[in-house]
N, C-alpha and C positions, 0 to 999 in steps of 0.2 A: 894850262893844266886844269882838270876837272876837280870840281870842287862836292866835296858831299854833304850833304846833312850830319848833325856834329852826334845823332843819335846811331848811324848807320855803323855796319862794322862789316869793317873791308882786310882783307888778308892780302900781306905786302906782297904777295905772289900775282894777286888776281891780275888776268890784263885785260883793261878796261879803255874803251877807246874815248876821244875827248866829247864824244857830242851826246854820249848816255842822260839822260833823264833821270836823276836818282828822287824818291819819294823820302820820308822819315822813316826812318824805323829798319832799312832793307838791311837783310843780315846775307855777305857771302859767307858760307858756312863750310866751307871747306878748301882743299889745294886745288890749283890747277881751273880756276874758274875764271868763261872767258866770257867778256861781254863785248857786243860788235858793236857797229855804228847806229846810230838813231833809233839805239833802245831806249823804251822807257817801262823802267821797275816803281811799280806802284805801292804807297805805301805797307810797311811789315811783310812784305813780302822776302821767300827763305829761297836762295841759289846753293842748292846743294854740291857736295863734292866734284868735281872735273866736268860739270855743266856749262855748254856753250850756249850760250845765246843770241841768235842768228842776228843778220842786220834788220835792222827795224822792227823785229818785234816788240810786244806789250805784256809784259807779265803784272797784271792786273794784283790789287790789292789781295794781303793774306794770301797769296798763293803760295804752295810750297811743290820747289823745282825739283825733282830730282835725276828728273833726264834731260838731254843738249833739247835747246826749244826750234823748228822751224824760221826761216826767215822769215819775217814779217807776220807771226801768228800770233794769234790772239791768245794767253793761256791761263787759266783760273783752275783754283782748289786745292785740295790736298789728297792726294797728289795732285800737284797740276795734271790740266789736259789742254787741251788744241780744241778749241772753242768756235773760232772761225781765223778769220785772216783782216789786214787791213788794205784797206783799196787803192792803189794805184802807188806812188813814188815822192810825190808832192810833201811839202813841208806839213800840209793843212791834212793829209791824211786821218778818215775817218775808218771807224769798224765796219767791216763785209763788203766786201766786192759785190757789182750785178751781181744777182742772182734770177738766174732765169727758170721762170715756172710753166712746167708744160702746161698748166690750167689756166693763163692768162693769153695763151695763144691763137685762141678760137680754135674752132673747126676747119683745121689744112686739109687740103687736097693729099691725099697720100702717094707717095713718096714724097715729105717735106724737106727741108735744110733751111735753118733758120743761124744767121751768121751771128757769132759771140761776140764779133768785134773785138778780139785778141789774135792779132795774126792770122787770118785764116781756119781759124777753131770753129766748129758748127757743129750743130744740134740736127741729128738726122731722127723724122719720123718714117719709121719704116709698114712696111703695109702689112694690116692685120687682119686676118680672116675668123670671124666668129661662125658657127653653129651649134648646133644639138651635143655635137663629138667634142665639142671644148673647142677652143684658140690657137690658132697659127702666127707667126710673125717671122714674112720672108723678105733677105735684101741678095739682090742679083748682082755678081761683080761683073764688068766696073759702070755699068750704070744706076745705080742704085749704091753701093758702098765706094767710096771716092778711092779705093789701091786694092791690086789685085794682094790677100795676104801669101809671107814666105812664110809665119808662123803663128802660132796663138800660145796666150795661157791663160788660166785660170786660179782667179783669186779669193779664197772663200776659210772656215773658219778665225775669221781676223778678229782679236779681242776688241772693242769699240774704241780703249783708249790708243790703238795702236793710229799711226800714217804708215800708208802705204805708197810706190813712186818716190816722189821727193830728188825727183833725175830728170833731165832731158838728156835729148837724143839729137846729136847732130845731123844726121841723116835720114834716121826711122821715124817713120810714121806709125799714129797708132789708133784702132778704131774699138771705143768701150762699149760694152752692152752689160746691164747688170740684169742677168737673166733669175734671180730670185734676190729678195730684200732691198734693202737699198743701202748708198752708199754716197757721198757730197764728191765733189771732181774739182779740183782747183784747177785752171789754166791761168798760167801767167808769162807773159813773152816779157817781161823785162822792163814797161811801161803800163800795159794795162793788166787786169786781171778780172775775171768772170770764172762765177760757180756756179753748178748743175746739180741738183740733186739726182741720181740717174735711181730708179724704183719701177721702170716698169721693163720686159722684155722684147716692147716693140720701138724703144728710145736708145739712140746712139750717141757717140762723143766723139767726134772727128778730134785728132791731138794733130796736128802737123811735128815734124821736124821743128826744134830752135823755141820749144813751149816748155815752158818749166812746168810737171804737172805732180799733183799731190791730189792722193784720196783719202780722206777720211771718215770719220761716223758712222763707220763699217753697221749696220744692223745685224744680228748675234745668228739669222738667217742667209746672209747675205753669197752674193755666188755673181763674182765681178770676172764678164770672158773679154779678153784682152786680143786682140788681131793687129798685128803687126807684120811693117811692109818688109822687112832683112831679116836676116837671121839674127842668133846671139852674136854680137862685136861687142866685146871689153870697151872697146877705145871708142864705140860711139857712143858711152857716156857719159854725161857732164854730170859729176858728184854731187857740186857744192854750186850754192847760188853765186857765191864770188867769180867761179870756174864760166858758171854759164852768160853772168855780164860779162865778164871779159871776152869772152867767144861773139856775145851779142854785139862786145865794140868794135871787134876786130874788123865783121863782115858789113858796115859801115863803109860806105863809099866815101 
C-alpha cells in the first residue's frame, strides 16, 4: 500500500497507483482524480478536479493541474503546462529526450535523412533553392519523401499551451513540415524517445507507423502540414499510451 506524506491531502476517491512519488504538501483537490504508475508529484503541488496523470509523468513543484497531464511529461506552473518530456523508460530517467538540432549537423548534401534512432523516425533535409525572387523548398515522391501521400492536413492557430497528436497509428505513416513558425515534435516508440524542434520549411519529420507522436510549443505563428500515407480510419488509432504498449507488446515475436 502507498504511503503519503502526513501534510498531503488525498480524497478517498482518488485512484492512485502503488509506485507514485508523493512530495510534502500535494493537495488532490477534487473527485475523480487519477494518478498512473511512476508518477512523481513534487512538492505543494495542486491536481485539480477529474485530472489524470499519465504514467510516468513529473508534475514539478507548486504546479497547479487543471487539465489530465501527458504521459511521461514534464509539467510546471499555474496553470500547469507541458514543459518538456522525460527520456526513455528506465528507473534512472532524466528530463528531455535527444534533442536533435539542425544547426549541429554541419553542412549536408541536399536531399539529407538524418536517423532519430526511434524506430525508423528521421529528419529529412529537403532541397532549397534561393534567389533574387525569394526561396523554394522541393521533395519529389517517392524518392525524396519516404510514402507516396493518400492525404494531408494542416495544423495552425494552436494556443501554446495546447498538445497536439498524442496518438499513434497502427498502420499510417506520417510526414511533418512546419511551413511557418515553429513547433517541438516528440517521437516515442515505447523504449526510446527523440525531439525535433521543426522551424524551418525546408525540414521534414518522417513518424512511421507504431510511434507514439506529440507536438507541442506551438509558436502563436505557427502552420504545421501534415502528409499521410491512408486515409481517415477511426480504428487505426491508438488513444491512450497504455493502448499503444499493449499493441507494442502484442507485435513482439
Amino acid at each position: 500500500m502507498i504511503s503519503f506524506p502526513r501534510d498531503c491531502i488525498i480524497p478517498q476517491d482518488a485512484q492512485i497507483a502503488d509506485s507514485v512519488k508523493f512530495g510534502p504538501r500535494v493537495v488532490l483537490a477534487g473527485d475523480g482524480v487519477v494518478i498512473r504508475d511512476n508518477v512523481r508529484l513534487d512538492a505543494a503541488c495542486v491536481i485539480g478536479d477529474g485530472v489524470n496523470v499519465g504514467q510516468g509523468a513529473w508534475v514539478r513543484a507548486g504546479a497547479v493541474v487543471l487539465r489530465s497531464v501527458p504521459s511521461n511529461a514534464i509539467v510546471e506552473g499555474n496553470p500547469a503546462q507541458v514543459v518538456g518530456y522525460l527520456n526513455g523508460n528506465s528507473p534512472d530517467r532524466r528530463p528531455n529526450p535527444r534533442h536533435v538540432d539542425i544547426h549541429s549537423l554541419g553542412d549536408l548534401a541536399r536531399p539529407a535523412q538524418v536517423d532519430l534512432g526511434v524506430s525508423g523516425s528521421a529528419l529529412y533535409l529537403m532541397r532549397r533553392i534561393t534567389d533574387a525572387r525569394g526561396a523554394l523548398s522541393v521533395g519529389e515522391v517517392p524518392t525524396e519523401v519516404p510514402f507516396a501521400p493518400a492525404r494531408y492536413f494542416v495544423v495552425f492557430d494552436v494556443p501554446s499551451m495546447e498538445l497536439r497528436g498524442e496518438h499513434a497509428h497502427k498502420e499510417c505513416q506520417q510526414f511533418l513540415i512546419c511551413l511557418h513558425g515553429s513547433c517541438r515534435v516528440l517521437l516515442d516508440d515505447g523504449v526510446q524517445r527523440c525531439e525535433v524542434t521543426l522551424d524551418r520549411p525546408d525540414m521534414g519529420v518522417f513518424m512511421p507507423a507504431m510511434i507514439w507522436g506529440t507536438q507541442y510549443r506551438y509558436s502563436a505563428d505557427a502552420v504545421l502540414l501534415v502528409f499521410a500515407s491512408r486515409t481517415y480510419e477511426a480504428n487505426d488509432y491508438l488513444r491512450t499510451y497504455d493502448e499503444f504498449l499493449a499493441e507494442m507488446e502484442s507485435r513482439k515475436p
